[in-house]
C-alpha positions in Angstrom: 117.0 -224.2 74.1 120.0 -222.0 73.0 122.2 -221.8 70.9 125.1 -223.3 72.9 122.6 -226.1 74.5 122.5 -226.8 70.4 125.9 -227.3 69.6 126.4 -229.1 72.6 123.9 -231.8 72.2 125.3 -232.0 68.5 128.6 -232.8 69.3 127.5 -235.2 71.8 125.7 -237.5 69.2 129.0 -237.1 67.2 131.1 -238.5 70.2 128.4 -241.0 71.1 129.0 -242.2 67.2 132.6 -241.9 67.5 132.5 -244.0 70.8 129.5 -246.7 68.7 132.1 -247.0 65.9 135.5 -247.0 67.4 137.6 -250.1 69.2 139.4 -247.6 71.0 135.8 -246.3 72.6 137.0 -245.8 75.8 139.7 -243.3 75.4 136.7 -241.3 74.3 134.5 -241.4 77.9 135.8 -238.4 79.3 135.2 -236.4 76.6 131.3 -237.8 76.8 131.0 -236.9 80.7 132.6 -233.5 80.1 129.8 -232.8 77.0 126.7 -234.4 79.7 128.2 -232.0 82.2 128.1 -229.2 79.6 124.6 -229.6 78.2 123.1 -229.9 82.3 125.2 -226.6 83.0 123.8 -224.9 80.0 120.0 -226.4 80.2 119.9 -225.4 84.0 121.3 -221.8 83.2 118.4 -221.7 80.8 115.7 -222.6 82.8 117.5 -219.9 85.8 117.3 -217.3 82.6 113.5 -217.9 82.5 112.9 -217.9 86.0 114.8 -214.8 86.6 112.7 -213.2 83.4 109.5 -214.4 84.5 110.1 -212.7 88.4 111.4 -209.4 86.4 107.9 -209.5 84.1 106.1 -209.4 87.7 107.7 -206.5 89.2 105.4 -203.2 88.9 106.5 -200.1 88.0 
């Protein structure tokens, strides 16, 4: 996991408190979808990265 991945997931369990704590929860969804979105993006562009590295480790020469 990356360093972006990181910071992403953390400020996702901050919103996810927020959203727990707060009576104005709601106003704070979007800002949840936009982090799941984020963290998916990031997480697949990781696994590409190590697909990617693991064809370029086969190549001869």
């Amino acid at each position: 996991m990356n360093g972006q991945t990181q910071r992403l997931e953390k400020a996702m369990a901050t919103m996810l408190r927020i959203i727990r704590d707060r009576p104005d929860r709601r106003k704070y969804m979007p800002i949840v979808q936009r982090l799941e979105r984020a963290i998916t993006s990031s997480k697949n562009d990781d696994a590409e990265f190590e697909r990617i590295m693991g064809m370029a480790a086969e190549l001869k020469g």
